[in-house]
C-alpha positions as CSV (number, residue, x, y, z in Angstrom):
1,X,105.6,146.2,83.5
2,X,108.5,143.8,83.6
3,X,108.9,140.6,81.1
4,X,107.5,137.5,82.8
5,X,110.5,135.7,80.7
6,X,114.0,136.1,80.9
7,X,114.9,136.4,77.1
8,X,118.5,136.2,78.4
9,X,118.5,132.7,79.5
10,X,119.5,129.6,77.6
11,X,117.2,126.4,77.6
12,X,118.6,124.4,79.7
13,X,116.2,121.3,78.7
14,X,113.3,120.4,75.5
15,X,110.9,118.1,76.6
16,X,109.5,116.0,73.0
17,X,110.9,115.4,70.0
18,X,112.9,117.3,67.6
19,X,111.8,117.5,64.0
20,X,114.0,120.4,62.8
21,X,116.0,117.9,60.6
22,X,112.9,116.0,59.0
23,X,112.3,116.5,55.2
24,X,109.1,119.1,55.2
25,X,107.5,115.9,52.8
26,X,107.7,113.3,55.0
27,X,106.2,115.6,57.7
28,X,103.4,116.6,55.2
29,X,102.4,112.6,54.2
30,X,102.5,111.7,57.8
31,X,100.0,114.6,58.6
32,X,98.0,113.5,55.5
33,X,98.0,110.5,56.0
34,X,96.7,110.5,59.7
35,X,93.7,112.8,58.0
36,X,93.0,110.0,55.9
37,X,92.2,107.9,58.7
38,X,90.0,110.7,60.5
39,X,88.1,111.3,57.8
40,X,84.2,110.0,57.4
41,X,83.4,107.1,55.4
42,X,80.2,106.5,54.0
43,X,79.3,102.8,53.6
44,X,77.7,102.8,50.1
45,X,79.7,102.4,46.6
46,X,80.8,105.0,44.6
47,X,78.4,105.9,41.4
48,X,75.3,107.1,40.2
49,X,72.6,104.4,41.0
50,X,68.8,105.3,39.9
51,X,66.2,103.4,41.6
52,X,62.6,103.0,40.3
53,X,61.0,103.0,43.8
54,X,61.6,105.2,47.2
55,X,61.3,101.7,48.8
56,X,64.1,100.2,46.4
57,X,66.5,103.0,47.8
58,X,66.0,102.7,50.9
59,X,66.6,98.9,51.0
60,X,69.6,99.1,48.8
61,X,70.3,101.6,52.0
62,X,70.0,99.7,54.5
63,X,72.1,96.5,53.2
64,X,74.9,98.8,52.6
65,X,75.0,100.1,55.9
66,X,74.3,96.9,57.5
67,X,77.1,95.5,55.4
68,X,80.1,98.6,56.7
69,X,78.5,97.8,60.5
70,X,79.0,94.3,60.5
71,X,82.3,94.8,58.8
72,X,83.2,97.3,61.1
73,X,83.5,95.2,64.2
């Protein structure tokens, strides 16, 4: 079976950028810090909160989530 490539040949031209030269940290915050920004946020505060009622939770619930949609837009 013969090589579909010829190892032989030089590149004659890279299409994109080269990032050989950039620090391995910068590379590493910009990744991070586009997963930041992917990741799933959840409209309610961070805590414990205890609720006496099932009815109490669910409308401390629903403002929060109305709150993060109407914010959202």
């Amino acid at each position: 079976m013969a090589n579909v490539v010829n190892v032989e040949e030089t590149i004659g031209k890279t299409v994109g950028r080269d990032r050989t030269d950039e620090d391995p940290w910068v590379a590493y915050r910009r990744i991070a810090a586009s997963a930041r920004l992917l990741r799933p946020r959840l409209p309610y505060p961070r805590g414990v909160f205890r609720f006496k009622t099932l009815e109490e939770a669910h409308e401390w619930q629903q403002k929060h989530m109305l709150a993060a949609a109407t914010a959202a837009k």
